[in-house]
N, C-alpha and C positions, 0 to 999 in steps of 0.2 A: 791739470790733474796728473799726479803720478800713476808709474805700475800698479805699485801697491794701493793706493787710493782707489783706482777703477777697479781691483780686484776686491779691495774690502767692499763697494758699491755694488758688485755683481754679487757678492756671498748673500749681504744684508736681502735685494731684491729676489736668489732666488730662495730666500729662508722667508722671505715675507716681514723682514723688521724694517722699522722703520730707524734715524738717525736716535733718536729719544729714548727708542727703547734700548738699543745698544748702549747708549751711552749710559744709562741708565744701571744696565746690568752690567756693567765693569767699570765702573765708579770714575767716570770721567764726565766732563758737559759735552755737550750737544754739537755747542761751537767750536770744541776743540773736535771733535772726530770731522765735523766739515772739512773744519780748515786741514785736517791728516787728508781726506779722502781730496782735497782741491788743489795739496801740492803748499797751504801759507806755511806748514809747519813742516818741520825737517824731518828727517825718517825716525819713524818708532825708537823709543829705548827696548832693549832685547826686554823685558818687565811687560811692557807695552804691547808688544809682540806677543810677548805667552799670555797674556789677560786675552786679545783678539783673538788668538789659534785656539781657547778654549772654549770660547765663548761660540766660536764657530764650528767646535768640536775636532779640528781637524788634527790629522794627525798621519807619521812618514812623509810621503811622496811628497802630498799635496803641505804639508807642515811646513818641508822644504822649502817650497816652491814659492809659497807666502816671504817665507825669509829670504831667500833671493831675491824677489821683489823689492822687500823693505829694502836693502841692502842699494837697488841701482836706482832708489826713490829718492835721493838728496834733491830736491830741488833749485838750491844752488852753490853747483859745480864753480870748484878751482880747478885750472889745469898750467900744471906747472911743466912749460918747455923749456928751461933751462936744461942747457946742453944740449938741444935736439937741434936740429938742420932749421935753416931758416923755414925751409916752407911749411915746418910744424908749428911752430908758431905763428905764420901766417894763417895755416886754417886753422888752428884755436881761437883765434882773431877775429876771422871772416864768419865761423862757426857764432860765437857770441854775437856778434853784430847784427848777423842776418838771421840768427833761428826763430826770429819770431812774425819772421815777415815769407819766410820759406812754404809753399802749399803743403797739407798733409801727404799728398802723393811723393815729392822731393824727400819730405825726412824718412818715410816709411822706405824709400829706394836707396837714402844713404846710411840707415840705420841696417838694412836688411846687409848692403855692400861690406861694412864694419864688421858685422856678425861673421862674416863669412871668413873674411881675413885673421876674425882672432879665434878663429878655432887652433884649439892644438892639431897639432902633426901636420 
């Protein structure tokens, strides 16, 4: 599941709809919003995006905050180390190979360590 998949999951659940009805009421199938909310399909088209943030009424902060989502929701990631130091492309390497065999505690500690580093200032 992506960000934005768990987040469109949490809106639907705490609005009370279910996948059918959503889908229903912004003119897409059933099996397409699954597979949005399970990570088979690639991030929203911005279209796709403003039919959801409508549909869920949201809007500013929180409008945002959905688009940022959608935005870090690609499911599958290139990551081009050309011209970086070998050992960036070693853990781009090691990264793909291992993320899916990594415990949720391990990503949550290296995603949180990432976050931290790419703050500005």
């Amino acid at each position: 599941m992506t960000p934005f998949g768990w987040r469109m999951r949490e809106l639907r659940a705490e609005r009370g709809v279910t996948l059918s009805q959503m889908a229903e009421a912004i003119g897409v199938s059933a099996a397409y919003l699954s597979a949005l909310e399970h990570g088979k399909r690639g991030q929203p088209t911005f279209m796709m995006l403003q039919r959801i943030m409508a549909y869920f009424n949201v809007i500013w902060d929180e409008a945002e905050a959905l688009r940022m989502l959608a935005e870090i929701s690609d499911p599958r990631v290139v990551v081009d180390t050309s011209g970086l130091a070998p050992e960036a492309t070693e853990l781009a390497n090691l990264l793909a190979r291992e993320i899916s065999t990594l415990p949720p505690e391990a990503v949550a500690e290296l995603l949180g360590r990432l976050k931290i580093l790419s703050r500005p200032g």
